[in-house]
DRENMISE-962558 format. One line per 3 residues: number of its first residue (from 1); their letters; for each residue x, y, z of N, C-alpha, C. Coordinates in steps of 0.05 Angstrom, whole numbers, plus 32768, in hexadecimal, padded with zeros to 4 digits. Layout:
BEGIN
NUM) a) X/Y/Z/X/Y/Z/X/Y/Z ~ ...
END
This chain:
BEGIN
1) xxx) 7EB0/8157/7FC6/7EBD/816D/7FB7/7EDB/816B/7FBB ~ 7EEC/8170/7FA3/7F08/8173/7FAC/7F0D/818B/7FA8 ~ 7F28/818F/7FBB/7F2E/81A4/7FC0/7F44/81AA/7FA6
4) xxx) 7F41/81B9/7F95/7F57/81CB/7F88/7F68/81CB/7F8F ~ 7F88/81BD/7F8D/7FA0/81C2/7FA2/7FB7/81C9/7F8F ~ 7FC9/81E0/7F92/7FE3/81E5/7F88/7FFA/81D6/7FA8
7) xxx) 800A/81BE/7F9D/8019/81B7/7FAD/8038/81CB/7FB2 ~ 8040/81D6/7FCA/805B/81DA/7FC6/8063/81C5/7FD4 ~ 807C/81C2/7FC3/8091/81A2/7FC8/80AE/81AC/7FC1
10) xxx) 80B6/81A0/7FD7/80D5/8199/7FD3/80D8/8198/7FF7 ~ 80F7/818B/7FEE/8109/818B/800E/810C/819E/8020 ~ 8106/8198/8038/810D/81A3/8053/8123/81C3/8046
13) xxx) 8114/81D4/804B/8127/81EC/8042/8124/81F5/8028 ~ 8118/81EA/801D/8112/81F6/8004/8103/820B/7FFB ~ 80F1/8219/800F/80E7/8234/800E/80C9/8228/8010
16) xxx) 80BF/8212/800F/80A3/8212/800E/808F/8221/801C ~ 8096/8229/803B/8089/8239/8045/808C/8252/8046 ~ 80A6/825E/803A/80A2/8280/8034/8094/8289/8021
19) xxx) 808F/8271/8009/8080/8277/7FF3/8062/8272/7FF3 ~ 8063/825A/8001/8042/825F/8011/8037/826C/801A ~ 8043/8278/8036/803C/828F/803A/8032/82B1/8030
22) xxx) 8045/82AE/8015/8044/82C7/8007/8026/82BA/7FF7 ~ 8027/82A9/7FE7/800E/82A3/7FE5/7FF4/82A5/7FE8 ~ 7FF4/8290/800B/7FE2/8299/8015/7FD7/82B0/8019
25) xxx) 7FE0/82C2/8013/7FD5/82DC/8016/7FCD/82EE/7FFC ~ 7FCA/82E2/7FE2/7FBD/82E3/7FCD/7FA5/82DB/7FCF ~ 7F8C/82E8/7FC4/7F74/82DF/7FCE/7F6D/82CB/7FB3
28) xxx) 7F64/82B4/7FBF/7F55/8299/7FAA/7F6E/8285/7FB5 ~ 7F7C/828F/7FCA/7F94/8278/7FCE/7F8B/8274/7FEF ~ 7F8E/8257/7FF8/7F92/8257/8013/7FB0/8244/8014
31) xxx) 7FC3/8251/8026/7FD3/823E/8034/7FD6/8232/8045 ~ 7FD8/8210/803C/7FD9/8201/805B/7FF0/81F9/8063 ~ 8004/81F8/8075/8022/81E7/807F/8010/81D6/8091
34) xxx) 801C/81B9/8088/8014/81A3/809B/802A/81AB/80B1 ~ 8040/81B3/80B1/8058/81B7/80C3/8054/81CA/80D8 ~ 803C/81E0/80D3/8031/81EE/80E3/801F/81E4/80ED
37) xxx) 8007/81D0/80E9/7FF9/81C1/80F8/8009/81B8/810C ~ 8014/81A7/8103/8025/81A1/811F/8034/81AB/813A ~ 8046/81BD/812A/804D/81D6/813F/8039/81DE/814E
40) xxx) 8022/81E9/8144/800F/81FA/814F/7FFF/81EB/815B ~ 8000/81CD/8165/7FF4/81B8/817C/7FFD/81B9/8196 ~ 7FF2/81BF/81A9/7FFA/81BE/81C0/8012/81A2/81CD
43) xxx) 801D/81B4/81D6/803B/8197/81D8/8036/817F/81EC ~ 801E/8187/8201/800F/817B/821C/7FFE/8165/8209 ~ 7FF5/8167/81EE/7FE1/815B/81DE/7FE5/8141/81D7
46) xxx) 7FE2/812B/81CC/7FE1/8112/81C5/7FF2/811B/81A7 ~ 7FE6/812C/819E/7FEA/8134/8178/800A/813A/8181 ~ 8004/8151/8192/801F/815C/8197/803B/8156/819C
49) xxx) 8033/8140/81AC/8048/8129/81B8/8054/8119/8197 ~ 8040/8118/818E/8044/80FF/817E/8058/810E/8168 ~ 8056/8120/8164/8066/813A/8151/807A/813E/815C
52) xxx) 8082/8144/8173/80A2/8150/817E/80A5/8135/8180 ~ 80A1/8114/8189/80AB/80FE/8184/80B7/80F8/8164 ~ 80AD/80F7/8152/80B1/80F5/813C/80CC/8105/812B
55) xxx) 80BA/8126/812F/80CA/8144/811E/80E0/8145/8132 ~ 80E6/8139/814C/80FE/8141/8160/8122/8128/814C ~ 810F/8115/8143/812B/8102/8130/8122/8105/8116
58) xxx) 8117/811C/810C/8111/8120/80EC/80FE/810D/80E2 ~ 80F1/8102/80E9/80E5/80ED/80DD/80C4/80FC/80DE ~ 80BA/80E6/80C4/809B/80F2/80C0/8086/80E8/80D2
61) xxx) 8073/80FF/80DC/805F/80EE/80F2/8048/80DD/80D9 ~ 8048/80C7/80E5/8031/80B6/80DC/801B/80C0/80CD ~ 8019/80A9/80B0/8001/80BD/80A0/7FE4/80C1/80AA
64) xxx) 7FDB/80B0/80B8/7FC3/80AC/80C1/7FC6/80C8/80D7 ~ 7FD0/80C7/80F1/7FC1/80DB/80FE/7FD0/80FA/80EA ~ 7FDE/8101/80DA/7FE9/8118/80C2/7FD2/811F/80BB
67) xxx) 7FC6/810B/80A8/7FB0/8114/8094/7F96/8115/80A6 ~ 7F92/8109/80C3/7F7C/810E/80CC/7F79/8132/80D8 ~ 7F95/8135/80EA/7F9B/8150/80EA/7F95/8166/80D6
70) xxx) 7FA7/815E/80B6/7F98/8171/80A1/7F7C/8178/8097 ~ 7F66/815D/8098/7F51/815D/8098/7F48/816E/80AC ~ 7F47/8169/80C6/7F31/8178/80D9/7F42/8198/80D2
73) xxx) 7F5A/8193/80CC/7F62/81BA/80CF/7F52/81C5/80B1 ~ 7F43/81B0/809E/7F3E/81C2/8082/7F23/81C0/808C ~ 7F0F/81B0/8094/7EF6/81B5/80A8/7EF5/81D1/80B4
76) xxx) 7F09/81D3/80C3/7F05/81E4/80D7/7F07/8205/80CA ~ 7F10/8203/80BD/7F1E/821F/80A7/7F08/8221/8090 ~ 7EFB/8214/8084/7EE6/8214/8078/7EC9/8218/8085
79) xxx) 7EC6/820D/809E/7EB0/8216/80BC/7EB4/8231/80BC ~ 7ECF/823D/80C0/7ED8/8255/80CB/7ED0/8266/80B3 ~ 7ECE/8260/80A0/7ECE/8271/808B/7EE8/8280/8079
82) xxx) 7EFE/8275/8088/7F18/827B/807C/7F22/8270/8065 ~ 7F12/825A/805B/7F1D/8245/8041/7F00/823F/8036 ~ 7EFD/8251/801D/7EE8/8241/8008/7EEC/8233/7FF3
85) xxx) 7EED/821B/7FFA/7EF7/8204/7FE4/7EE4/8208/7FC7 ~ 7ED2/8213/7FC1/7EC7/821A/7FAB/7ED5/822E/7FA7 ~ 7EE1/8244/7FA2/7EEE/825A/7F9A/7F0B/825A/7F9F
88) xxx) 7F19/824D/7FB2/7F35/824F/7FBC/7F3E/8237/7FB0 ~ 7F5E/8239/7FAE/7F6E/8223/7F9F/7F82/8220/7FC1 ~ 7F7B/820E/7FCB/7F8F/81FF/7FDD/7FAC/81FA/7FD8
91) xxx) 7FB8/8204/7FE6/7FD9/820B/7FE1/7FEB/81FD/8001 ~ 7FEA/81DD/7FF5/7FFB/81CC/8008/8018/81CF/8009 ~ 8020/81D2/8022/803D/81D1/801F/8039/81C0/8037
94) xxx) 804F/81A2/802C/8054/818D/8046/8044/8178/8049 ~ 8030/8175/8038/801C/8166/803A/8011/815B/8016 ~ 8011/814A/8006/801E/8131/8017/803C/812D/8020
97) xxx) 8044/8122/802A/8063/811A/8031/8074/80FD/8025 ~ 805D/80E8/8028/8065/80D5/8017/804A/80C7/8001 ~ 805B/80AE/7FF2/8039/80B1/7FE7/801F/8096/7FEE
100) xxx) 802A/8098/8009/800D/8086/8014/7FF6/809A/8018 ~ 8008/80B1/8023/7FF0/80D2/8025/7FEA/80D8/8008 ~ 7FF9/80D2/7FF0/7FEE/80E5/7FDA/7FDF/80CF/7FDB
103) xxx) 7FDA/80BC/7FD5/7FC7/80A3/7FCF/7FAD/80AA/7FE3 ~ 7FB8/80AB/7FFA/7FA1/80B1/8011/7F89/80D0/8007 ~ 7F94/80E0/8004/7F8C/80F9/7FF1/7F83/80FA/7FD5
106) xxx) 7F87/80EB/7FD0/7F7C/80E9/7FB2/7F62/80EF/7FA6 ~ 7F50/80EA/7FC3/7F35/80E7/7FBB/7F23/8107/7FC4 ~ 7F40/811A/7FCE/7F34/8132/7FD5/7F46/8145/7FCA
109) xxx) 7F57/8149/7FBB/7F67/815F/7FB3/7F62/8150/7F99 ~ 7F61/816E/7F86/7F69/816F/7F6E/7F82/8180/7F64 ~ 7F98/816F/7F5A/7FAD/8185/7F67/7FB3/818C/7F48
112) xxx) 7FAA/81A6/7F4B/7FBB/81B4/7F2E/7FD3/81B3/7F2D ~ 7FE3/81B4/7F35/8003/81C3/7F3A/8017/81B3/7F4B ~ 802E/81A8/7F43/8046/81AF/7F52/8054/81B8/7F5D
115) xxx) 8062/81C1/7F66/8077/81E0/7F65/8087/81D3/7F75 ~ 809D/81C1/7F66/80AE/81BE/7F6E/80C8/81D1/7F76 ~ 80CF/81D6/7F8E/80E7/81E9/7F97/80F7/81D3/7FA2
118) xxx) 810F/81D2/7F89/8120/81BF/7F8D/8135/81DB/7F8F ~ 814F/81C9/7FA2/8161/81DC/7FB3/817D/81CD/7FA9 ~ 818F/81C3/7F95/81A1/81BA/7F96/81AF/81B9/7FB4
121) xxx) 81BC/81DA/7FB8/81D2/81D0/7FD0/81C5/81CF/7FE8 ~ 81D0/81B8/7FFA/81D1/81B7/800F/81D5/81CA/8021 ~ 81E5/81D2/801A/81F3/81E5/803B/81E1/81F8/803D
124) xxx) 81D7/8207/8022/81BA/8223/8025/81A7/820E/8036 ~ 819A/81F9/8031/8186/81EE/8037/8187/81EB/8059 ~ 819F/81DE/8062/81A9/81DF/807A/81AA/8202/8084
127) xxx) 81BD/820F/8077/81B6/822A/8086/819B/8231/8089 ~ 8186/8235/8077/816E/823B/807A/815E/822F/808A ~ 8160/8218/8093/814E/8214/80AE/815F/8210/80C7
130) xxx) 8179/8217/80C5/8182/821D/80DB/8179/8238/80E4 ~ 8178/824A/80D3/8170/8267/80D6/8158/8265/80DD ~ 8144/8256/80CF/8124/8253/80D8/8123/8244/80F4
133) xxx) 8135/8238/8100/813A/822C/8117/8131/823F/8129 ~ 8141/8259/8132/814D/8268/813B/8133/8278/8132 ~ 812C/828C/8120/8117/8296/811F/80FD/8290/8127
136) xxx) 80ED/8275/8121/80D1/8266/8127/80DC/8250/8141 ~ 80EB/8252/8155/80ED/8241/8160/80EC/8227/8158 ~ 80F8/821D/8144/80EC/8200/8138/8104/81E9/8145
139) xxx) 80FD/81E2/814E/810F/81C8/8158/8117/81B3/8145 ~ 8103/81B0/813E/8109/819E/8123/8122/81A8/8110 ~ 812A/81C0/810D/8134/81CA/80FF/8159/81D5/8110
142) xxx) 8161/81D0/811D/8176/81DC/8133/818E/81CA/812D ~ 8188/81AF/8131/8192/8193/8132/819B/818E/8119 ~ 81BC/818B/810D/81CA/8188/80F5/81BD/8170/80F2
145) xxx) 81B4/8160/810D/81BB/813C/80FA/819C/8130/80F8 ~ 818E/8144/80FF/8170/8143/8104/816A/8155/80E2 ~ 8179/8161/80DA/8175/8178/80C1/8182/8160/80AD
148) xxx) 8194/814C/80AF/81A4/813E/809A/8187/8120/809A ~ 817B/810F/80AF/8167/8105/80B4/814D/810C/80A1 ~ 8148/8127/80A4/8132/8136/809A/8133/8132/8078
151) xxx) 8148/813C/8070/8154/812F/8052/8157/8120/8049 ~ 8166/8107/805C/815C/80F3/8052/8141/80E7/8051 ~ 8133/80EB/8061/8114/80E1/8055/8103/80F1/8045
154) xxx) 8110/8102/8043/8101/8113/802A/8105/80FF/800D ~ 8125/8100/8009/8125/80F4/7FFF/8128/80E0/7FEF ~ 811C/80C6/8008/8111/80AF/8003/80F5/80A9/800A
157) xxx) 80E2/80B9/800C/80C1/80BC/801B/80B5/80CA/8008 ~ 80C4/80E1/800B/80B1/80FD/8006/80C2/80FE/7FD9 ~ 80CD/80FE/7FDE/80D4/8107/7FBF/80CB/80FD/7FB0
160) xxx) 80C3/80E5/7FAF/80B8/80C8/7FA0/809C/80D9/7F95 ~ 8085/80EA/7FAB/8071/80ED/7FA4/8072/80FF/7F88 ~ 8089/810A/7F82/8084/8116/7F69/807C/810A/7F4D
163) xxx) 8080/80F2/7F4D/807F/80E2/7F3B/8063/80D5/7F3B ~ 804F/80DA/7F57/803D/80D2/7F58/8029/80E1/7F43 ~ 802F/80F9/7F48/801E/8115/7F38/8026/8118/7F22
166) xxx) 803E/810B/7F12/8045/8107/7EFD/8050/812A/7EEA ~ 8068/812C/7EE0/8075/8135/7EDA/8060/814D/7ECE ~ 804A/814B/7EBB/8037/8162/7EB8/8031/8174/7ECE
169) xxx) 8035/8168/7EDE/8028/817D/7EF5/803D/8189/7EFF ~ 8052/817C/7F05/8063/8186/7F0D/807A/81A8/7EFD ~ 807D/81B8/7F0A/8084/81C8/7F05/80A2/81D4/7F15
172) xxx) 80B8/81D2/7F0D/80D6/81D4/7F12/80D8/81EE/7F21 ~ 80DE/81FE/7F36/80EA/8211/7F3F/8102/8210/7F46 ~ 811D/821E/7F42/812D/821B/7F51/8133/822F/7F66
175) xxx) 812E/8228/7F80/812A/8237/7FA0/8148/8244/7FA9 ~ 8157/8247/7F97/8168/824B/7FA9/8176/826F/7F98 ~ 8162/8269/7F84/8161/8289/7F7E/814C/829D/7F9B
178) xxx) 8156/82B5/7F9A/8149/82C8/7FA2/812C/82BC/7FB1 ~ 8119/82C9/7FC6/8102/82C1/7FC8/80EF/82CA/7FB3 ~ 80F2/82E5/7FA6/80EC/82FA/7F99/80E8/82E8/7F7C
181) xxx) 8105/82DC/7F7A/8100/82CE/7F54/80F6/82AE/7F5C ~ 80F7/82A5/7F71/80E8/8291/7F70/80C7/8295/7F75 ~ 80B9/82AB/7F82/80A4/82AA/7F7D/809B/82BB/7F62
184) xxx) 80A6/82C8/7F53/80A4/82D4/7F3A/809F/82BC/7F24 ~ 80AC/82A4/7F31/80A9/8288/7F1B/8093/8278/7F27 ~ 808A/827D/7F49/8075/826E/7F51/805B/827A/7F45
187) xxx) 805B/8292/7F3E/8040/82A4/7F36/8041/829A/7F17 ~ 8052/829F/7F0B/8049/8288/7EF5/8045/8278/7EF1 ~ 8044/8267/7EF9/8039/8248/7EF6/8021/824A/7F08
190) xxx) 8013/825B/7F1C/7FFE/8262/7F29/7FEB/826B/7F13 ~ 7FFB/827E/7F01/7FED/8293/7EEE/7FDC/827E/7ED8 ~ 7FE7/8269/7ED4/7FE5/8258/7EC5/7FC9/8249/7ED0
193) x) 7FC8/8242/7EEB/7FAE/8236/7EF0/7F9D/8240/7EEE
END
């Protein structure tokens, strides 16, 4: 069975997880952050280690143990009863990242949707997870040259995948409006599926 997936996409700072969040809390939606998997691994852990190694110089952890992590966390949430893949549309933010994962995934998401939240300026993008730094404790996020790192592999890894899903699917937001008018434009294109 595949899973129904609306992707949110774009660069480090671009709102993907405030809008997920609001999401997730629409019922027929579940939200997943691969970026919260990680966080939420014990730091004593093998997973754990391997994530503050990686997310500590911006760089992406390895696709293989990523997608094995997202697997057992959609197991486990569907066991739990919190994710019914027959009735719920899966709402990724962060996952895939580049496209050896969209390729790797292929054979279990059916992804309706895009939602690209593209951010022109820099400096909002930089303020906003400097602020999310400081709020969620995120380390990953504190570090100017660890935040300039992060961007660049976005976009040379991660941006490429849009082209994977091909321009139909994809759907334009610009993030750097309001949270309010950017999810007012995410519910449309939701409304749509």
């Amino acid at each position: 069975m595949k899973y129904r997936t609306v992707l949110l996409f774009g660069a480090p700072g671009a709102g993907k997880g405030t809008q997920g969040k609001i999401i997730g809390n629409i019922p027929g939606f579940f939200h997943c952050a691969s970026g919260d998997l990680f966080r939420n691994l014990p730091v004593d852990s093998s997973m754990g280690r391997l994530f503050l190694e990686y997310s500590s110089h911006g760089k992406l952890v390895p696709d293989e143990p990523t997608i094995e992590l997202w697997r057992q966390f959609i197991e486990d949430i569907t066991r739990q009863g919190r994710f019914h893949p027959e009735r719920d549309v899966l709402v990724l933010d962060g996952i895939p990242r580049n496209l050896r994962q969209a390729e790797m995934l292929r054979a279990v998401l059916d992804v309706r949707a895009v939602i690209y939240l593209h951010c022109a300026d820099f400096k909002k993008m930089v303020h906003r997870m400097q602020t999310r730094a400081l709020k969620e404790n995120r380390l990953d996020d504190a570090n100017l040259a660890v935040i300039r790192n992060r961007l660049k592999v976005y976009e040379k890894e991660t941006k490429p995948v849009l082209n994977f899903y091909g321009r139909k699917l994809v759907h334009d937001v610009d993030s750097i409006l309001s949270p309010v008018k950017v999810l007012a434009r995410v519910l449309r294109v939701l409304d749509k599926i």
